[in-house]
N, C-alpha and C positions, 0 to 999 in steps of 0.2 A: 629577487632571484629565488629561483626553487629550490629548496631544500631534497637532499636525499643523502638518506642514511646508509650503512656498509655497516654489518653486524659481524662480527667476528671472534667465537670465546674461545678456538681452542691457544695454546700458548704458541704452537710453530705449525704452521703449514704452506710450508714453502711454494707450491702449486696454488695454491686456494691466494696465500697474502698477494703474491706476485702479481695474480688479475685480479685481487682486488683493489690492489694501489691502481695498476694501472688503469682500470674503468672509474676510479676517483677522479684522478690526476685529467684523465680525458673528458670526463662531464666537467670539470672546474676549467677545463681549456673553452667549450660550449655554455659557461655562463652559468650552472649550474653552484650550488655550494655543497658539495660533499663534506659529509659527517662519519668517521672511523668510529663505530663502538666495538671498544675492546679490553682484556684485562691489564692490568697496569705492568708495564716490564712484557711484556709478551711479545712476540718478534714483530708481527705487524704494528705495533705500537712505535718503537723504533723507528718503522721502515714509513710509516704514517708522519712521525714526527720528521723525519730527512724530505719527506716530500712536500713537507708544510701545509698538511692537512687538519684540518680540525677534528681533534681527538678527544672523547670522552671515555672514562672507565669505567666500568663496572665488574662486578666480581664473577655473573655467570656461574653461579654456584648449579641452579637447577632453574628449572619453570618455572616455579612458585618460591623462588630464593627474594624475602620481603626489600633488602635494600637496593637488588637489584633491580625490582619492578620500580619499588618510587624515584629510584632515579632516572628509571627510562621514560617514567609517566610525568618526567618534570618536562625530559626534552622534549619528547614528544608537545607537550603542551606548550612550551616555549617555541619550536623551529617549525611545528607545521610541516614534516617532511610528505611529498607527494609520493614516496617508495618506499620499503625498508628491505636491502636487497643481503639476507642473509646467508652465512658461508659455514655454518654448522649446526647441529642439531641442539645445543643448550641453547644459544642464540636465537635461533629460531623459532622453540617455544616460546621463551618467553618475550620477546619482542610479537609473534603473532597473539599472545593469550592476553595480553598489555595492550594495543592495538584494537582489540575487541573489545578490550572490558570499556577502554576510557568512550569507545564511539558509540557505545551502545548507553554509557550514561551522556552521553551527551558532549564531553568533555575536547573531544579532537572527532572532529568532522571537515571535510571527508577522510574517513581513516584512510592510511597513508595505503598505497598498495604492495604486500607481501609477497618477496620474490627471493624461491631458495637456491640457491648456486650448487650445483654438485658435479665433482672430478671425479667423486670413488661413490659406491653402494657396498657399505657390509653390510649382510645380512638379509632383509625381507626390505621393502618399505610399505610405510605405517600408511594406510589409506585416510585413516581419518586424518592426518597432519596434511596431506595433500591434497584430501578431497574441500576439508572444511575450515580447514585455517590457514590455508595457502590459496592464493590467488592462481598462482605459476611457477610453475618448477623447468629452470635450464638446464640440463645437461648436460655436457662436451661432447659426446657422438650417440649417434642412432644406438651403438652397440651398446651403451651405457640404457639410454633411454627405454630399450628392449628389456634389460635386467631392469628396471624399475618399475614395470607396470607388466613384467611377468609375474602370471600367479598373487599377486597384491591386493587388487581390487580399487590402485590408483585409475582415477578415471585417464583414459589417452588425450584428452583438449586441455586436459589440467600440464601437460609435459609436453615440452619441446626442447631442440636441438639448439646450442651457442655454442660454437666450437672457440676456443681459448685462441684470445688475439697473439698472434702472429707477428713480431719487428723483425723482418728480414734483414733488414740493415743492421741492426745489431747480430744476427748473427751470422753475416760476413762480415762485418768490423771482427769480429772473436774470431775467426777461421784465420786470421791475419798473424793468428797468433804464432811463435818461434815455438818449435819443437825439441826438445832435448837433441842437442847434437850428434848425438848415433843414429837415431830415430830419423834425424834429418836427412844423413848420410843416406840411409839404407831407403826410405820414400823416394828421394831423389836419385838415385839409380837406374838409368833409363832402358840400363841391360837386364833389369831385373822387373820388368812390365808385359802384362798389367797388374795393376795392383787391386786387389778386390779387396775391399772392407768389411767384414761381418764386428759390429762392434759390442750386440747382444754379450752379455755374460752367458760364459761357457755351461749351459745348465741344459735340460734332458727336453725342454719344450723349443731349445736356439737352433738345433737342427745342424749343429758345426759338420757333428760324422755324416750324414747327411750330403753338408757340402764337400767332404773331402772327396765322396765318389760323383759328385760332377766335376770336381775339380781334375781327377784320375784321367776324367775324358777328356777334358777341356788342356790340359798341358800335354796332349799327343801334338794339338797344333799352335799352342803358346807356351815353350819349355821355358820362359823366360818368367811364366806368371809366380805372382809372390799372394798369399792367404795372409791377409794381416785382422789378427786378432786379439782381441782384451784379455791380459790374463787376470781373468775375472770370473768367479763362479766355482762352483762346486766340480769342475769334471777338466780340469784345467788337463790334468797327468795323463788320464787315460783319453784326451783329443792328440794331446802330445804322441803316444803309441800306438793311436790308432794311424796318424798319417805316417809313422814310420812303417807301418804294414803297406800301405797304399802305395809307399815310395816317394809322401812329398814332406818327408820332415824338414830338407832342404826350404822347402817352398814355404813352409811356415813363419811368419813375420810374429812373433809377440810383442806384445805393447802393455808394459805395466802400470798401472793409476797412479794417484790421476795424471790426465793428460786428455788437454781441451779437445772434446769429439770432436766441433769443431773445424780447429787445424786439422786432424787426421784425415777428415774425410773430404776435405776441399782437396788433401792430395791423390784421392783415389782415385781409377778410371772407372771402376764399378761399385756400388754399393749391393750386397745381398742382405734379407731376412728371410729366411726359410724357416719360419717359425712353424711348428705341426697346430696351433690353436689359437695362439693370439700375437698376431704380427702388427702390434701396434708401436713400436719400440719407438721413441725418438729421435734415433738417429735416421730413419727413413723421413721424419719430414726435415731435418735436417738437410739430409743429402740433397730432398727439394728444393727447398729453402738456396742452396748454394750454386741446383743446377746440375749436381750431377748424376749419374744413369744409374738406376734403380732396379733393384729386380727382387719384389716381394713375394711372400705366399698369400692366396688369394685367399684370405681367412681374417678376421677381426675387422679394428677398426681403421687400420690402414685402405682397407677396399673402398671407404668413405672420402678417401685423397688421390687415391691413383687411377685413371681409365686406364684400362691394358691397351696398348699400340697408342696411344694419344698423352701420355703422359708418364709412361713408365713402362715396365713389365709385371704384368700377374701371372703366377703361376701356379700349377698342384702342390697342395702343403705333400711334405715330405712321407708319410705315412699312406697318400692316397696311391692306388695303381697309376702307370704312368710314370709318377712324377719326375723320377730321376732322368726318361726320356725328355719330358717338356722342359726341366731345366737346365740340360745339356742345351739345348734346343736354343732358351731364351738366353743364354749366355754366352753362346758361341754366335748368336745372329749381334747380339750387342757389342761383343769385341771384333767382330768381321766389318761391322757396318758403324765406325764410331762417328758419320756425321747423321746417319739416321737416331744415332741414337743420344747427340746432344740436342738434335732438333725435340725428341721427347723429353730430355731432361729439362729444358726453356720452356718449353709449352708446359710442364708440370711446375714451374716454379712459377710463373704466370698465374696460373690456375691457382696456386695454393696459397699468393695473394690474393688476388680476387674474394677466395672463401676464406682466411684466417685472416686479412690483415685488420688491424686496430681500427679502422674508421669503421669498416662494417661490422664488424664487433659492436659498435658501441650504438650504429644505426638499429641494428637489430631490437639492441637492450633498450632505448628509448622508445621506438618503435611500440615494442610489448609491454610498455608504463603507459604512453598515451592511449593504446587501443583499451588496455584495461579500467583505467578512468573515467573513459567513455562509457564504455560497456556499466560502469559502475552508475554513472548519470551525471558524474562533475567532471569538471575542465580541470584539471594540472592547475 
C-alpha cells in the first residue's frame, strides 16, 4: 500500500485538523496508509489517535530544528511516502528542505511529492517556498488563491483551488438539533413569519442596519416577519436602537451563544448575508447545505457557491448604489414566490454537493498526486 504523510506542527487548528483527519481517514478508506506527523499532545494528535491513525511526533521547533529533521529522515526512509501533504509553515519547511536534502543524496527516491494546504494567508506569500520547494499549493477558494499570488511572485500553475469537503449529512443530522425552549417557542410561531436569519456577528462589515431598512420595506407587506439574530459582536446595543428608530424592535428575534447554527437556520424561511466585503460566512453554505433560500451580497467567496436565479439570490453589497432597491427586490420576490424559491434552495444544495462533497474532495487531491508523479517521471 502507498504511503502518504499529513504534516501538522501547529498545536490547534480546528479548520486545518478537521480536513486533515478527514482526507486521512478517506485515503485509508481507498487503500491508502495515511501517516499524521505531529507534536505530541497537540489537538490533531488526539483527534489522529480517536481515528486510529498512525501518528508520529515530532517537535517542529523550526526548519533546521536537528531532532526534528532526523526523525523525519528516519520516516521518511522507512515508509517511502508518495506525498507529504502539509497544513503549516514549520512543517512544511522542514518536511520540504528534509525531502530535498535526502533525494538529492540519494537516500529516498522518488522524493515523495510536496503538497501545502492553506484555509488562511497572513501576510505576503514567500515565492521561493512555493516556487521551489513546493510541488503544489491547494487552497479553499479562488478568493484565497487571488490573495496568494497577488503581488508575490508565486508562480499561478504552482496554485490551485480544493475547496474543504463538505458532509451534508452530518450537517442535518446537527440541524436536528433541540433548541432552548423559548427559542423553540418563539421559531415555532407561525403568526410571527417569515423568519429571516442573519446569523453573521453584529459587527460594521454584517450589514444588520443595512438590513433593517429592507426589512422597514419588506413588513409593509409581511407585518408578521420576525429578524432573528446572534447576539454576538461588537454593535449588539446600537442594532438594538437603531430598529427601535425604524419601528421594528418588535420584529427583532435575539439569539444568544452558543446555539447550534444549524438548528436555527433549518427553522428559517430565509437566510440573508449582506456583507459590504466579504460574504463568505458559514452559515450561507450552511443554509445550502440544509436547502434553504439564500440571499447574499455578491462579494467574496460566497460568489464561488451561489449562481444568482439558479441557486440562490446575489445581490448589491450594501454600500453600492442601488442596493437597498435590489434587496428589497430580492426578498420580497423570495417570500412572494416560496415555491420558486425552494426550487433554488434544492438546486443549490445539489450543486454545493456535487462541488464540496468528500469524494470529490479527495478525487481532486489524488488526482493532483498522480499527475505530479508523472510529471515528476515515476509512477506512485
Amino acid at each position: 500500500m502507498t504511503a502518504i504523510f499529513f504534516s501538522q506542527s501547529a498545536r490547534s487548528d480546528p479548520e486545518g485538523d478537521a480536513q486533515l483527519i478527514a482526507q486521512a481517514i478517506g485515503l485509508k478508506a481507498k487503500g491508502y496508509r495515511p501517516h499524521v506527523l505531529c507534536q505530541a499532545g497537540s489537538s490533531i494528535s488526539l483527534l489522529a489517535m480517536q481515528a486510529g491513525l498512525r501518528t508520529h511526533y515530532l517537535s517542529f521547533r523550526n526548519a533546521l530544528d536537528p531532532s526534528g529533521a532526523i526523525t523525519l529522515a528516519a520516516l521518511l526512509r522507512r515508509h517511502r511516502p508518495s506525498a507529504i501533504v502539509c497544513y503549516n509553515s514549520h512543517d512544511t519547511n522542514l518536511c520540504a528542505l528534509a525531502s530535498h536534502a535526502l533525494a538529492r543524496l540519494g537516500w529516498v527516491k522518488p522524493r515523495p511529492m510536496l503538497i501545502r494546504m492553506r484555509n488562511h494567508l497572513h501576510g505576503t506569500a514567500k515565492a521561493f517556498t512555493h516556487n521551489a520547494l513546493l510541488d503544489h499549493t491547494y487552497v479553499s477558494s479562488d478568493t484565497l488563491r487571488d490573495r496568494v499570488l497577488r503581488d508575490s511572485g508565486v508562480l499561478a500553475h504552482k496554485v490551485s483551488v480544493l475547496y474543504p469537503a463538505l458532509d451534508v449529512g452530518q450537517i442535518v443530522q446537527r440541524s436536528n438539533a433541540a433548541l432552548p425552549a423559548v427559542l423553540e417557542c418563539a421559531v415555532s410561531d407561525l403568526s410571527q413569519r417569515p423568519l429571516i436569519a442573519h446569523v453573521q456577528p453584529v459587527d460594521l462589515d454584517s450589514g444588520h442596519v443595512f438590513m433593517l431598512e429592507v426589512l422597514a420595506g419588506a413588513v409593509k407587506t409581511h407585518p408578521g416577519l420576525r429578524y432573528m439574530v446572534m447576539r454576538s459582536g461588537p454593535h449588539c446595543d446600537a442594532l438594538a436602537q437603531a430598529a427601535k428608530r425604524w419601528g421594528l424592535g418588535a420584529h427583532l428575534l435575539w439569539v444568544d451563544p452558543p446555539c447550534d447554527t444549524e438548528a436555527l437556520l433549518k427553522r428559517a424561511d430565509v437566510v440573508v448575508l449582506p456583507a459590504h466585503r466579504t460574504a463568505q460566512d458559514s452559515s450561507a453554505i450552511v443554509a445550502m447545505a440544509l436547502g434553504v433560500p439564500l440571499i447574499a451580497s455578491d462579494v467574496g467567496q460566497i460568489t464561488e457557491f451561489v449562481q444568482s436565479g439558479k441557486t440562490g439570490r446575489l445581490c448589491l453589497a450594501p454600500h453600492e448604489p442601488g442596493a437597498l432597491a435590489n434587496w428589497l427586490e430580492a426578498l420580497l420576490d423570495t417570500l412572494g414566490n416560496p415555491t420558486r424559491a425552494q426550487a433554488l434552495a434544492k438546486a443549490g444544495q445539489r450543486a454545493l454537493v456535487q462541488q464540496l462533497g468528500p469524494g470529490q474532495h479527495l478525487e481532486v487531491l489524488l488526482h493532483g498526486i498522480h499527475t505530479m508523479r508523472l510529471d515528476q517521471g515515476s509512477a506512485p
